[in-house]
N, C-alpha and C positions, 0 to 999 in steps of 0.2 A: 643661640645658646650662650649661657652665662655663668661664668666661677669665679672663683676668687685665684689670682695669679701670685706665685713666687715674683715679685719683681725687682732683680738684682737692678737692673738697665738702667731705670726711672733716675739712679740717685746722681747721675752724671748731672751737672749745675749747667742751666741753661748761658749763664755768664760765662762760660767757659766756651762752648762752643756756639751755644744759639743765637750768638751776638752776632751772625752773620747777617751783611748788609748789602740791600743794591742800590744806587743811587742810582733815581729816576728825575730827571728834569721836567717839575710840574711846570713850571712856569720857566720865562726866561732867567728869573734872579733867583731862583728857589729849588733844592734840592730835594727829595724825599728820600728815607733811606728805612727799607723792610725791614724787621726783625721779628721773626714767627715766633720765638721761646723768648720774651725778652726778661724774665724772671727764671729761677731754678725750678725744677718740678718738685713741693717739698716731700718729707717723710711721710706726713701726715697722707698726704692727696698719692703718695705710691701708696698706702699701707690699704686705703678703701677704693682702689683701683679694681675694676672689675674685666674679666677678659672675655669680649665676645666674637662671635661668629658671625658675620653677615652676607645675606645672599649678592648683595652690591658694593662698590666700594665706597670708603667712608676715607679721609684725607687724613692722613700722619702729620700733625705740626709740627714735631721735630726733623724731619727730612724731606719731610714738603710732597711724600711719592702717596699715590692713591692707595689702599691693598687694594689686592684680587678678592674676587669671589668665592667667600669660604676663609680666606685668612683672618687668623684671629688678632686681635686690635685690646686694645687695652682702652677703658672707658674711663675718664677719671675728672676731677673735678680740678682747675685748674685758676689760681689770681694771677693776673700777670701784672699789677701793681707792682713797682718799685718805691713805694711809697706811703704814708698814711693820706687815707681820703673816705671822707663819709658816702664816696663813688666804689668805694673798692667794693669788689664781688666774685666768689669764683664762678666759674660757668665749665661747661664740660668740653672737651677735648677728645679726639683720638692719635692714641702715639701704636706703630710695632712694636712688638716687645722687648724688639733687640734691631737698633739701627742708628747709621751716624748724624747727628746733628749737623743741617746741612752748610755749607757753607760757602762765605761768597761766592767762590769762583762757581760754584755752582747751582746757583738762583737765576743767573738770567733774568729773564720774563718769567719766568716760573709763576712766583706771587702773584703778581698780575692778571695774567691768564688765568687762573686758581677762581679768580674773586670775578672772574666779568660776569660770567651768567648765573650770576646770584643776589638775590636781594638783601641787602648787605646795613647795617646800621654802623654808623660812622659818628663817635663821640670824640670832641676835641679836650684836652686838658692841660689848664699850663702849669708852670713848674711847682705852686703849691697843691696839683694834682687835684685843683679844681674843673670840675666842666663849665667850658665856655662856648660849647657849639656844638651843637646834634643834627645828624639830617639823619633819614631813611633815602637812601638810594639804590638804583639798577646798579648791582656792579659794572655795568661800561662804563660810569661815571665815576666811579672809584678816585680813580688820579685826579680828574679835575675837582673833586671834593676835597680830598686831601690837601692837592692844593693849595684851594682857598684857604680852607680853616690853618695854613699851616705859612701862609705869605707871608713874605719878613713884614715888620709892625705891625701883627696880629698878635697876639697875647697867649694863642695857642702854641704849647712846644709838640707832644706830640697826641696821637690818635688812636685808639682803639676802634678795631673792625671786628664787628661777630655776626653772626650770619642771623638771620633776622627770623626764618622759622622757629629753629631751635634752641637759638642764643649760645652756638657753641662760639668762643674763641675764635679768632682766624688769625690776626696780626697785628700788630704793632706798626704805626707809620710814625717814623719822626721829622722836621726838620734836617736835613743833610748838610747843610751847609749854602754857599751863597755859588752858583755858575759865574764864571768869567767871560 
């Protein structure tokens, strides 16, 4: 089932809270660090947001939790560019229609785990937000994908992961920094 939603929730800026990060050690010198909202959800993408029903659950980017079956979900079209690039593109999302944007301490494995048993498309970009690396991967390969494209003296800063049937969103991977 499908309407159109009052949607107060949306206008929280994902910079505010969805900048939540967990730093995964891909490599020994190499950090990766998650961020599911890494742009704000804008006006525009709440205002053509669509609220549906589904008999299965469908994964919330902003809090990272599944719904249940029968919870309604908010459908929306979603850039997570921070940037100009002739790559940019929205793609669709599911957020609840009232929930907190998750945050480090509470990511875990989350992300992670989210992404293994799914067929996942993984585009690298560096910082003039050009693409420099695409694979199609088995999510169990995620990190070691990431990874690579993401190894110091690579050109890649950070990744975008969307799920490869429907081309929704899933996350942001960046560079974290360098392990000691």
């Amino acid at each position: 089932m499908t309407s159109t939603p009052s949607i107060s929730s949306l206008s929280e800026s994902a910079t505010d809270k969805g900048t939540a990060h967990q730093q995964v050690e891909a490599t020994p010198r190499t950090l990766l660090r998650w961020r599911p909202l890494p742009a704000p959800v804008t006006e525009a993408a709440s205002a053509a947001a669509l609220l549906e029903t589904h008999d299965s659950p469908v994964p919330c980017r902003r809090c990272q939790h599944d719904s249940r079956a029968g919870d309604a979900m908010l459908l929306l079209s979603y850039d997570p560019f921070l940037g100009s690039s002739p790559y940019r593109g929205a793609s669709p999302i599911y957020l609840h229609p009232r929930c907190q944007s998750v945050g480090a301490e509470d990511v875990g494995q989350l992300l992670l785990d989210r992404q293994r048993a799914r067929l996942l498309s993984v585009r690298a970009f560096d910082g003039r937000h050009m693409m420099v690396d695409a694979d199609v991967v088995d999510g169990g390969v995620l990190l070691e994908t990431c990874g690579r494209m993401l190894a110091l003296g690579k050109p890649a800063e950070y990744c975008y992961v969307h799920k490869t049937m429907h081309g929704c969103f899933a996350v942001r991977v960046e560079r974290g920094g360098r392990a000691d």
